[in-house]
C-alpha positions in Angstrom: 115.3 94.0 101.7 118.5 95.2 100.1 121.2 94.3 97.9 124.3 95.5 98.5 128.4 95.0 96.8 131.1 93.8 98.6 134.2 92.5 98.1 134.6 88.7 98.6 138.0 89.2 100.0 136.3 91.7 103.2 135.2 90.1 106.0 131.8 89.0 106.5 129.1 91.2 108.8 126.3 90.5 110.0 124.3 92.6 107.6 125.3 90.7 104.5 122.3 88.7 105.0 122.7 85.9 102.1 126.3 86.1 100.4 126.3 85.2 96.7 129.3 84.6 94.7 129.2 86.1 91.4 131.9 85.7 89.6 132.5 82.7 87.3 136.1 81.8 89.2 136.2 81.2 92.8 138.4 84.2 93.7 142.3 83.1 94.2 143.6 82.3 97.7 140.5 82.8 99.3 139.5 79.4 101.3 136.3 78.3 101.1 135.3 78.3 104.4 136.8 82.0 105.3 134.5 83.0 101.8 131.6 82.0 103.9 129.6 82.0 100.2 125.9 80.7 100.8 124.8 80.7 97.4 127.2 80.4 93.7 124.9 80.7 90.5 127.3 80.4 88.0 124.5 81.1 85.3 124.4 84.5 86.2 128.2 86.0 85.4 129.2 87.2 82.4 130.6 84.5 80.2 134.4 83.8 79.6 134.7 85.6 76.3 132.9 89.1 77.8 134.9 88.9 80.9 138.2 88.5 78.6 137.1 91.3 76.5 136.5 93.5 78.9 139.5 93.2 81.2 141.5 93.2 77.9 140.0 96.7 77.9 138.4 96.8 74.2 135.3 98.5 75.2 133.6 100.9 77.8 131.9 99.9 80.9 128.3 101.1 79.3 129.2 98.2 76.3 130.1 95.9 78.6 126.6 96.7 80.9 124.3 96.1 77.5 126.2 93.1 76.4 126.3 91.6 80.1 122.4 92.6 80.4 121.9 90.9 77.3 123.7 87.5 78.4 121.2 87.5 81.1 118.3 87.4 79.7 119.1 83.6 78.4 117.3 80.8 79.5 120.0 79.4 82.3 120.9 82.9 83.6 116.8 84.5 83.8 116.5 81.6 85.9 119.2 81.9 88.0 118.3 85.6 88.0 115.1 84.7 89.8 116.3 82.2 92.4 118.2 85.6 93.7 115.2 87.6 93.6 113.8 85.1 95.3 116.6 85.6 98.0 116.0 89.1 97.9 112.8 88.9 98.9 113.0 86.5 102.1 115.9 89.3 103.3 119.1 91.3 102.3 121.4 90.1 100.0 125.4 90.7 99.6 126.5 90.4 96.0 130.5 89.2 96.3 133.1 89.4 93.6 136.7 89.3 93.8 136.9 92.5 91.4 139.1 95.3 92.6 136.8 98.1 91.4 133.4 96.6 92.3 131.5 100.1 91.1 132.6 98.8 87.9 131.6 95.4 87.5 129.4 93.0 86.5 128.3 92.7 90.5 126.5 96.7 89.8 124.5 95.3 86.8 123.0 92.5 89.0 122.5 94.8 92.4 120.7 97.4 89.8 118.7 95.2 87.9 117.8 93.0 91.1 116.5 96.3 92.6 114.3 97.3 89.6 
């Protein structure tokens, strides 16, 4: 099983195995149905104030990593951490986020911590 980080805006392979949307906004002019999204847990993207902070460039990428991790390990988002793992193990899994640096992103947290 793996996890892998894709674009949502490429199109889908057969690879991708389950496609999870994780970001917090469904990506602009992107239909739904071209998305081809199978799973959106909301609970586990950063929050609106982190996400503003960071693209407003106020801290490093390593900040942003601790703070994000720390978000996750809430209630709402531990559990919606799990139903992916849970994903995960029934076959691969294709994190998607509309982020033009993916490398960078909250999307590399999850793939990283969902493969420790």
């Amino acid at each position: 099983m793996s996890v892998r980080v894709r674009r949502v805006y490429d199109p889908a392979e057969p690879e991708d195995g389950v496609r999870v949307l994780v970001d917090r906004l469904w990506p602009r002019g992107l239909a739904k149905d071209a998305a081809r999204v199978d799973e959106w847990p909301k609970a586990i993207t950063p929050s609106t104030e982190l996400r503003r902070w960071y693209h407003a460039g106020e801290g490093s990428y390593e900040e942003f990593t601790e703070r994000y991790e720390a978000e996750l390990a809430a209630d709402e988002a531990a559990e919606a951490l799990d139903g992916v793992r849970a994903l995960l193990r029934r076959g691969d899994v294709t994190l998607l986020t509309a982020s033009k640096t993916p490398q960078e992103s909250h999307a590399t947290v999850l793939a990283r911590l969902l493969q420790a």
